[in-house]
C-alpha positions as CSV (number, residue, x, y, z in Angstrom):
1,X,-69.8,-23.3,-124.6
2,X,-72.4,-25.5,-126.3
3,X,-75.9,-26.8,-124.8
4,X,-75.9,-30.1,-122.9
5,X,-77.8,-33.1,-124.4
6,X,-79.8,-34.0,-122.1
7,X,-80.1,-37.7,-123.2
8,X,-76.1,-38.0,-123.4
9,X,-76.2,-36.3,-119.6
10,X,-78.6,-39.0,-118.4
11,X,-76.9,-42.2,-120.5
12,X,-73.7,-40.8,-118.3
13,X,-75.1,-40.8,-115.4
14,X,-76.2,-44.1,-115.7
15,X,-72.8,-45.1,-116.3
16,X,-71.6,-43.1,-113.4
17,X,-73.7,-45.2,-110.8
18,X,-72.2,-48.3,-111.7
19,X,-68.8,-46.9,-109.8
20,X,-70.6,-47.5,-106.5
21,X,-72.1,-50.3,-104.3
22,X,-71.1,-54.0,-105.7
23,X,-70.8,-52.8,-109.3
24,X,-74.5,-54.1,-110.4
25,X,-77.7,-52.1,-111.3
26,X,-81.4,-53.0,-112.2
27,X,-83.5,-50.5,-114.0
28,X,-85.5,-50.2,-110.7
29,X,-82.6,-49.4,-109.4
30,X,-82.0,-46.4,-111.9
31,X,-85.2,-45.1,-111.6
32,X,-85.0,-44.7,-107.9
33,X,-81.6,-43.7,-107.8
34,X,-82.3,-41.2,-110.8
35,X,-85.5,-40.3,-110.3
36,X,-85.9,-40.3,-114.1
37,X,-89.3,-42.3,-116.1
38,X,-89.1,-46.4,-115.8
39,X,-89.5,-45.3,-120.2
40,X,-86.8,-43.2,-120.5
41,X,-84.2,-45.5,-118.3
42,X,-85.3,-48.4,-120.3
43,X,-84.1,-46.8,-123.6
44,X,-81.4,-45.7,-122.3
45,X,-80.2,-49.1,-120.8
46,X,-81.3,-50.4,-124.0
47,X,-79.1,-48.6,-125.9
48,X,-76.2,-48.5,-123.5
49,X,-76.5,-52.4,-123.7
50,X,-76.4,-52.4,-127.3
51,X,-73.2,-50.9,-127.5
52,X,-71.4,-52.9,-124.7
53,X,-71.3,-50.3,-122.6
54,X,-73.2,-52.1,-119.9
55,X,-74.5,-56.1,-119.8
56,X,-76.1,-58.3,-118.4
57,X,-75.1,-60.0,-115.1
58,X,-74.9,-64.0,-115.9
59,X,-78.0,-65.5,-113.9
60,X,-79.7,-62.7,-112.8
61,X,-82.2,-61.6,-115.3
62,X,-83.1,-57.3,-115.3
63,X,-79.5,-56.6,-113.4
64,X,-76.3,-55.3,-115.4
65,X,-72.6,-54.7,-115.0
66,X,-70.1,-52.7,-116.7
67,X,-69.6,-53.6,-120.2
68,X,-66.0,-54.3,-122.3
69,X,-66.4,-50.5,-123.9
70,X,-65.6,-48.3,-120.6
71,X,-62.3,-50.7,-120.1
72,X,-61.7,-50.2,-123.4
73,X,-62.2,-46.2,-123.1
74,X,-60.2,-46.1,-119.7
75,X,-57.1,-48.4,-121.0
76,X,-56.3,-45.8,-124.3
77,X,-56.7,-43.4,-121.0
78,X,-53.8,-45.0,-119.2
79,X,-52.0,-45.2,-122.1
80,X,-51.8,-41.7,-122.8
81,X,-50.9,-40.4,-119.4
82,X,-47.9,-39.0,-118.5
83,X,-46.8,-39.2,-115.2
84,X,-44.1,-36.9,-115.3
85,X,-46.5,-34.2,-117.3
86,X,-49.1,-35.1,-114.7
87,X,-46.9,-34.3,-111.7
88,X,-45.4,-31.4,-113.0
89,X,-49.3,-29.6,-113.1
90,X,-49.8,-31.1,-109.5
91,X,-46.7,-29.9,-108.2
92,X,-47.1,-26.8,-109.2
93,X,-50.6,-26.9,-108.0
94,X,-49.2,-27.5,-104.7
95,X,-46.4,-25.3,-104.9
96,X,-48.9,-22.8,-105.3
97,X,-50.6,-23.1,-102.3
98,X,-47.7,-23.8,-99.8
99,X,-45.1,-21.9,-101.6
100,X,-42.6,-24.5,-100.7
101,X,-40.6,-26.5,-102.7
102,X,-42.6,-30.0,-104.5
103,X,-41.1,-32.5,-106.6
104,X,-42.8,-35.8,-108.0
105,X,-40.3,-38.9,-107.7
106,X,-40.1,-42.5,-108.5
107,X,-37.7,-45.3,-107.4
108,X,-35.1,-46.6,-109.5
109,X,-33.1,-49.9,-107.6
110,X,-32.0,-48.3,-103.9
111,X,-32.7,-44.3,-105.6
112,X,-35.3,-42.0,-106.1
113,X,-34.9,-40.1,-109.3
114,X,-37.2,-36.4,-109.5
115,X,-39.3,-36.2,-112.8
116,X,-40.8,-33.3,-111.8
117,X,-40.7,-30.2,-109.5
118,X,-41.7,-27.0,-108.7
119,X,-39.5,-23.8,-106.8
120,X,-40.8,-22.2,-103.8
121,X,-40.8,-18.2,-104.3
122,X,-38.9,-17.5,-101.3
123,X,-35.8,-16.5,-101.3
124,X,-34.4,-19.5,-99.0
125,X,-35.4,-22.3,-100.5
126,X,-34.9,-26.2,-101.0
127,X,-31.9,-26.3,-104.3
128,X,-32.6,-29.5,-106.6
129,X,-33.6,-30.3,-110.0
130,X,-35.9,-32.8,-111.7
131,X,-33.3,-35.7,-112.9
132,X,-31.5,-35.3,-110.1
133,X,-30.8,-38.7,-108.2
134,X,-30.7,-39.4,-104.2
135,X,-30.4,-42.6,-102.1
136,X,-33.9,-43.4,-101.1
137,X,-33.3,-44.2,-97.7
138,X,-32.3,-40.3,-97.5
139,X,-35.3,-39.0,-98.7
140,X,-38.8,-38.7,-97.4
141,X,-39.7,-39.7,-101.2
142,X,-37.8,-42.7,-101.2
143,X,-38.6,-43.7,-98.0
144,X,-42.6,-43.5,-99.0
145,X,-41.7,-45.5,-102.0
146,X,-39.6,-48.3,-100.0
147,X,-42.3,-48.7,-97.7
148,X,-44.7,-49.3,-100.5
149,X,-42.8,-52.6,-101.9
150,X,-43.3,-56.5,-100.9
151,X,-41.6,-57.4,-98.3
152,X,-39.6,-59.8,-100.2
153,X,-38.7,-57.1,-103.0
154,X,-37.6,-54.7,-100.3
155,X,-35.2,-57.3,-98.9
156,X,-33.6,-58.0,-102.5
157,X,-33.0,-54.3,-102.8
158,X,-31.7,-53.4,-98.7
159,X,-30.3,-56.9,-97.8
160,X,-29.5,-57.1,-93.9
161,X,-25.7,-56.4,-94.6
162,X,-26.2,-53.8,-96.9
163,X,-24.5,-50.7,-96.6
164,X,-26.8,-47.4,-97.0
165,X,-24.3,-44.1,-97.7
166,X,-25.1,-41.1,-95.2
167,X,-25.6,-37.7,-96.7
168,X,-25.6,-35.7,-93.7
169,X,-25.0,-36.7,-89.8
170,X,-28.9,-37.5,-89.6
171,X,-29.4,-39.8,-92.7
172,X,-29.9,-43.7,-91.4
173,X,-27.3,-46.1,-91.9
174,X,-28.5,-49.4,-90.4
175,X,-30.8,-51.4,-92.9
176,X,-32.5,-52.2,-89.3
177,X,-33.6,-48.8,-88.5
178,X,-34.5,-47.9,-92.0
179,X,-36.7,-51.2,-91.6
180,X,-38.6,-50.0,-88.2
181,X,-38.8,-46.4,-90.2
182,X,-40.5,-48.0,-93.4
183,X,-43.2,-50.0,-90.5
184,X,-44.1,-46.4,-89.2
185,X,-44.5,-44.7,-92.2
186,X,-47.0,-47.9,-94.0
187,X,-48.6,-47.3,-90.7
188,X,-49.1,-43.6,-91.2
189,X,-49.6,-43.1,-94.5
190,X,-47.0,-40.7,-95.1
191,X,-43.1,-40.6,-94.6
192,X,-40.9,-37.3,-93.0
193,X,-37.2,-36.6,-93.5
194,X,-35.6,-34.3,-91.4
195,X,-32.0,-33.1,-92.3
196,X,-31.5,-36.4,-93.7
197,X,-30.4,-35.3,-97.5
198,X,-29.7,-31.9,-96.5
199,X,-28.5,-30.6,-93.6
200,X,-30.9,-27.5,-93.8
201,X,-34.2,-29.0,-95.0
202,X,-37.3,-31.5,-93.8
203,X,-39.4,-33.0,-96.4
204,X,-42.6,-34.8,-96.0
205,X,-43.8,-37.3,-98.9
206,X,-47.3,-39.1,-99.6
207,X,-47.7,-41.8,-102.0
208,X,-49.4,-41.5,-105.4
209,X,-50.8,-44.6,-106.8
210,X,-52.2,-45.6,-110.3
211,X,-55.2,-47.2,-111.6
212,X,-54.3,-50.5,-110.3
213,X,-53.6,-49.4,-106.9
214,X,-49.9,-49.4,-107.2
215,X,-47.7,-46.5,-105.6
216,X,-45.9,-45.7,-108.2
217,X,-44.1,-42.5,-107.5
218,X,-44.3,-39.9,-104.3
219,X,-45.1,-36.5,-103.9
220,X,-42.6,-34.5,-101.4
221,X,-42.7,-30.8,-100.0
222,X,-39.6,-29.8,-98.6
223,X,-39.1,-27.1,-96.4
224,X,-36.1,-25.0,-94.5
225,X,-35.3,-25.2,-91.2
226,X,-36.1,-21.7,-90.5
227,X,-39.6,-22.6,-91.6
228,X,-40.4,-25.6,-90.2
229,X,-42.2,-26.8,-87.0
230,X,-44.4,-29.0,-85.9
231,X,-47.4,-27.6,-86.7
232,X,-46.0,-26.4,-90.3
233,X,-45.3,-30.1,-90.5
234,X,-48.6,-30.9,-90.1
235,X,-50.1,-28.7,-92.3
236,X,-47.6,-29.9,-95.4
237,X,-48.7,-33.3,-94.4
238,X,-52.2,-32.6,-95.1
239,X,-51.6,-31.3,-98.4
240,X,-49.3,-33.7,-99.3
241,X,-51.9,-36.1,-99.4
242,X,-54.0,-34.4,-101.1
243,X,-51.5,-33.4,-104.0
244,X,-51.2,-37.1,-103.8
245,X,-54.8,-38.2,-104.2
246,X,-55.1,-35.6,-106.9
247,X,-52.4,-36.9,-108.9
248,X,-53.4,-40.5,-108.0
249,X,-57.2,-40.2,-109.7
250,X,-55.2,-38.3,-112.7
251,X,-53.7,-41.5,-113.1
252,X,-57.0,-43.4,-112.5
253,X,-56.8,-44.4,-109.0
254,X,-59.9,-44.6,-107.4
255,X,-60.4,-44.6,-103.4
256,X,-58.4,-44.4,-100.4
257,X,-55.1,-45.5,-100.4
């Protein structure tokens, strides 16, 4: 591996401190924050500014914001993600450390549709595939991803007569109760399915949101029966988050959800 520059190191960092507070800097501010000679920050700013990486607040002389170039940089970013390429390495990620079954899905009118997963090693173990297509309301994916819509696009999609098919003797029927489910789970965070698509499995899904802030798509970690209990619940909840988050900030996303 090559040496650092230490000049590119510092211009970065510069750049990096603009991601806190309200998004404004002086070069005071730098060299406090920095600990790095008022000279040295100077050029650097000057140069920064030069190549619209940073600018000039409007009306207040010595402080700067963000330029056009890091949008710039961070849209061709966007563009070139792949969320189901994305999922797959977090899934597996995940997989990895639970050794459950993980898939990546994202909601299609009233169904969830898997674009990525990854197989538990054990020898019971959650049967699916990615393409596969489930009611949403039957899924701890689906229901993460209902709960994530406008209230008025979630209406258009479950109307109060609508009738929601039942996969197994648990799954929820009434567009009522799957209305008091979707409050819970905005309220938590995180949805649960147990025996709701399959008699013999619980799931538990987090929500993984892009650059904007949108949730679009849900991580799940489904489990067997014969391995799950309250406080494996828990502890699949935890990490579905956090396969969550990590896939979020691949897709940009920065802060809590």
């Amino acid at each position: 591996m090559g040496r650092l520059v230490p000049a590119v190191t510092r211009a970065l960092d510069i750049l990096e401190l603009f991601l806190d507070g309200d998004g404004t800097l002086s070069a005071p501010d730098i060299v406090r924050r920095l600990q790095l000679p008022r000279t040295t920050v100077h050029e650097l700013v000057t140069t920064l500014a030069a190549r619209s990486y940073i600018v000039q607040v409007p009306g207040q002389p010595g402080r700067y914001r963000l330029g056009v170039r890091p949008y710039q940089l961070g849209s061709r970013y966007a563009e070139q993600l792949d969320l189901a390429a994305e999922g797959q390495q977090v899934a597996r990620s995940v997989a990895e450390t639970c050794d459950e079954t993980v898939h990546v899905a994202i909601l299609e009118g009233t169904d969830v549709i898997y674009i990525a997963k990854v197989d538990s090693t054990h020898a019971v173990r959650m049967v699916s595939a990615a393409g596969r297509r489930l009611p949403a309301h039957c899924t701890s994916v689906g229901k993460m991803l209902l709960a994530s819509l406008p209230e008025q696009e979630l209406t258009e999609r479950v109307p109060d007569g609508a009738e929601l098919t039942a996969m197994t003797p648990n799954s929820i029927t009434e567009p009522a109760t799957l209305r008091s489910a979707l409050a819970e789970i905005r309220q938590r965070g995180i949805a649960v399915e147990s025996r709701e698509s399959n008699p013999d499995v619980s799931c538990v899904a987090a929500p993984v949101r892009d650059r904007t802030g949108q949730v679009v798509a849900a991580l799940s970690i489904s489990v067997p029966m014969i391995r799950w209990s309250d406080e494996r619940r828990g502890e699949l909840e935890q990490l579905a988050v956090k396969g969550a988050a990590e896939l979020s900030e691949r897709l940009g996303h920065r802060g809590a959800a």
